[in-house]
N, C-alpha and C positions, 0 to 999 in steps of 0.2 A: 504494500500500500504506500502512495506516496506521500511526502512528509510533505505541508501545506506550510506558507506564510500567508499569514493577509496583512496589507499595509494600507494605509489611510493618507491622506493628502488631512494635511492639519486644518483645511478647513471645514473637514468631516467633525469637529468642537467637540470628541472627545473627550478632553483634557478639561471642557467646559462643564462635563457632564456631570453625573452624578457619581464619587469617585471607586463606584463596585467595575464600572468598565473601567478602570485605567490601571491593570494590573491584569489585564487579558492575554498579554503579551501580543499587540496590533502596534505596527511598527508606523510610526508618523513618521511623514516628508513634508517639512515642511517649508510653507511658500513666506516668500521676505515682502514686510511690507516698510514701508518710510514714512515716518511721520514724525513733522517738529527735528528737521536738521537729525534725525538717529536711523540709523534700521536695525529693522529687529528679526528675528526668525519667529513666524508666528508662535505663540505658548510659548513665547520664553522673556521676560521682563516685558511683556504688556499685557498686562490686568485687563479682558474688556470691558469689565464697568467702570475704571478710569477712562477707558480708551475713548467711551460712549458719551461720558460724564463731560469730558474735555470739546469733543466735538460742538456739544449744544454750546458751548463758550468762546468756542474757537474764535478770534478776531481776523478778519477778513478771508473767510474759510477760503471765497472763490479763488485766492491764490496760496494760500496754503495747506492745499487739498492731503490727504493721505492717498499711498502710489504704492503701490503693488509689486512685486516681480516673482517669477519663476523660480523655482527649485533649480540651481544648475545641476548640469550635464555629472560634475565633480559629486555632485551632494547624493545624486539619483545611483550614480553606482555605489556609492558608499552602499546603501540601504541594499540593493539587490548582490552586493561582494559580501556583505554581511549573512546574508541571507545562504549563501552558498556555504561559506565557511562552519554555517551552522549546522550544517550536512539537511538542509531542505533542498526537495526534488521540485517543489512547484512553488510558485508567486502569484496571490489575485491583489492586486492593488486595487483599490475602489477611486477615484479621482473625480474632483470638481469637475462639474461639467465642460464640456469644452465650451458652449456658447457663452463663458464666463473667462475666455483669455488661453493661454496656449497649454495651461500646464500638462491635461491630458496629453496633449500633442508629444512635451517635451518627454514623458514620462513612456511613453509608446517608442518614442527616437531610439533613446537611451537603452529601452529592453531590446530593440533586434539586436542589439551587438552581445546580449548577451544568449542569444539563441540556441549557439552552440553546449551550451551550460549549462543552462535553465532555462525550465518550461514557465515564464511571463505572462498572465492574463491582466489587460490595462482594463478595467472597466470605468467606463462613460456613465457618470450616475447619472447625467441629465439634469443635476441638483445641487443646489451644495447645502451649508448649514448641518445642523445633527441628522438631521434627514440623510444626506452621506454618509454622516458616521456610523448608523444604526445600520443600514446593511451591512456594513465595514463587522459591526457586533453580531449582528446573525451570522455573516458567513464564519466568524469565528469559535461562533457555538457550534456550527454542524461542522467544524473542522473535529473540535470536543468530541462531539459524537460519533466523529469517524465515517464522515462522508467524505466520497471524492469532490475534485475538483469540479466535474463535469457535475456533479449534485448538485454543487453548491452554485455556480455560477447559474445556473437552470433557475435552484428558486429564486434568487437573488432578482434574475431577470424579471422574475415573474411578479416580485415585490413593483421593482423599479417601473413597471409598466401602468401601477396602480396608484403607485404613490403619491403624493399631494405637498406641498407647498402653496400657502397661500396667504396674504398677508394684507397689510393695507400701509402707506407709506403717509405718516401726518403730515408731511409738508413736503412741500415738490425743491426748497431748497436745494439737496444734494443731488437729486436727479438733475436740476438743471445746471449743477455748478461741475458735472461727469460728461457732462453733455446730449444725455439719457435724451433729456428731452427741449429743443430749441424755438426758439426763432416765435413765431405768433403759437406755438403752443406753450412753450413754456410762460408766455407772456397773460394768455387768456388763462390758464392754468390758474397761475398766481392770483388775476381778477376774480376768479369765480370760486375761488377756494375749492380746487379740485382735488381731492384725496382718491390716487387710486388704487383699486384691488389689483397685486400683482401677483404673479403664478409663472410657473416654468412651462412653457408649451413643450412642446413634440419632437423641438430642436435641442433644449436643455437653453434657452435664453429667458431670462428674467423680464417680462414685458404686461403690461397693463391689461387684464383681464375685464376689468370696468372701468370707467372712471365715473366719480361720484361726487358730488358736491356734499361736502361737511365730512369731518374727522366721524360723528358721529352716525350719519348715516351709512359712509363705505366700510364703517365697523358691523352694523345689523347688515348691511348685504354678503359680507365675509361670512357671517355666521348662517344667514339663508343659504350661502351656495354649499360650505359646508356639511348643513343639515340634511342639503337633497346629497350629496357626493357620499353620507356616510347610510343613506336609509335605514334601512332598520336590519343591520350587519350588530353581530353583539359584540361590547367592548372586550369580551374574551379576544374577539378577531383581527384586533387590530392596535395600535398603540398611536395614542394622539397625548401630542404637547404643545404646548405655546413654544412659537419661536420670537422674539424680538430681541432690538438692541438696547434703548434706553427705557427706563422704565416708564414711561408717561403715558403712554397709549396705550401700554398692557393695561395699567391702572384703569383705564377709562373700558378696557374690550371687557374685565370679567363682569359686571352687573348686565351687562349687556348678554352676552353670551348664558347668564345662570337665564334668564327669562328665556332661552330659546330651548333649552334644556339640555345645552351643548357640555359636557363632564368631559375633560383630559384628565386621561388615565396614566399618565405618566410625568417627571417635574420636568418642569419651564429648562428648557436650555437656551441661553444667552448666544446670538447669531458669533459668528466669528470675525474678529477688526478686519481680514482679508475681505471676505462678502459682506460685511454689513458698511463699510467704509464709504461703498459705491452707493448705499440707498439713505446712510446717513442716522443719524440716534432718533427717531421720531418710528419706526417701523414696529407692528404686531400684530402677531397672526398665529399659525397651525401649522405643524409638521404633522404628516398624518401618514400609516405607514399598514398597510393592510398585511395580516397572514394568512397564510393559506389554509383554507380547510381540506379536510382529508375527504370530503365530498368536492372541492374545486380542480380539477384538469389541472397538469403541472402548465400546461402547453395548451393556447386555443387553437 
């Protein structure tokens, strides 16, 4: 049987999470971000509720944005030369989605060279936030159980296919200062006080699902699309939490959510500085993560 690794792209917020996964032995890569003249390797001297806390204060954020980069080519074999040495025959790394910048890319580059060596599966969450990371934690549990690779990647896919991110962004600030969003929309945006519902489509990009006038209304349409996306699936089946960055908008989504009789069954994980950077500390919403039943088709 083959010996498994699974590795994470750190903005899978394991580290953020609750600390029973972080002793799993899931290997983080992590991606550098810059903020305030420093770089840092994500999870390592930035706190993101400082990180979040500092934004909403930030003085003239539009030119002292926080900037992102890529795991190098040096860093990426580190982890898969590690990984060898530890006498593992396979690798599934789970990775930020590609329609959020090149890392998959980089991380896919990096593994043919190690072809000859080791068996590499890059996967494409389509997602990022704990929502990456929690497959990153399933397939480590059925590594525990002693499934294979081809098992694991199978349900994995089959999560991913179902999975949900969905949020609502309080102020179009960061979008417009990333350049998300320009010109007469960013401009009518702002007039109308447009807050929109945002979700990962089909490609793995982060893009506006609704747009809604008022913080508080695009919060009760979050929780109506929610309500129909989870029907009447029982919380055995599935694992739902809050994702956001600053706390201000969670504050405002739970009264709201208890009336719609919406229950997350698992704690709140704090977005990661890498992805929450680009939408800014005003963001809150749902990671939602369906599992399979033993009546569901692995495969449609």
């Amino acid at each position: 049987m083959s010996k498994i690794k699974i590795m994470c792209t750190s903005t899978g917020c394991i580290e953020y999470a609750p600390e029973r996964y972080r002793n799993l032995g899931i290997d983080i890569i992590r991606v550098h971000i810059y903020f305030e003249d420093k770089e840092y390797l994500e999870g390592i001297g930035l706190d993101p509720v400082e990180f979040y806390a500092r934004l909403e204060t930030l003085e003239n954020p539009k030119n002292n944005l926080p900037k992102t980069g890529l795991p190098t080519p040096i860093e990426i074999k580190a982890h898969y030369e590690k990984a060898i040495e530890e006498g593992y025959d396979e690798v599934i790394v789970y990775a930020i989605s590609s329609g959020l910048g090149g890392t998959f890319n980089q991380l896919s580059v990096v593994a043919k060279e190690f072809s000859d060596r080791i068996k590499i599966h890059v996967v494409d969450t389509k997602l990022t936030a704990f929502g990456e990371g929690l497959l990153a934690i399933k397939a480590q549990e059925m590594v525990n159980a002693g499934k294979s690779a081809e098992e694991i990647l199978k349900e994995t896919a089959w999560m991913m296919k179902r999975q949900i991110f969905m949020g609502v962004d309080g102020k179009l600030d960061y979008l417009i200062y990333n350049g998300r969003l320009k010109g007469g929309k960013a401009f009518m945006g702002q007039m109308l006080k447009i807050c929109p519902v945002v979700h990962f489509n089909e490609l793995g990009e982060c893009v506006a699902l609704e747009s809604v006038r008022t913080q508080k209304k695009a919060l009760i349409r979050t929780c109506e699309i929610l309500k129909e996306k989870i029907g009447d699936r029982s919380p055995d089946d599935y694992i739902l939490f809050h994702v956001y960055t600053g706390p201000s908008l969670l504050e405002t989504l739970l009264p709201i959510e208890e009336k719609y009789g919406i229950k997350t069954n698992h704690e709140d994980v704090i977005m990661s500085p890498v992805s929450g950077s680009h939408n800014g500390p005003w963001l809150a919403g749902y990671g939602y993560l369906p599992l399979r039943r033993d009546d569901e088709p692995l495969e449609d």
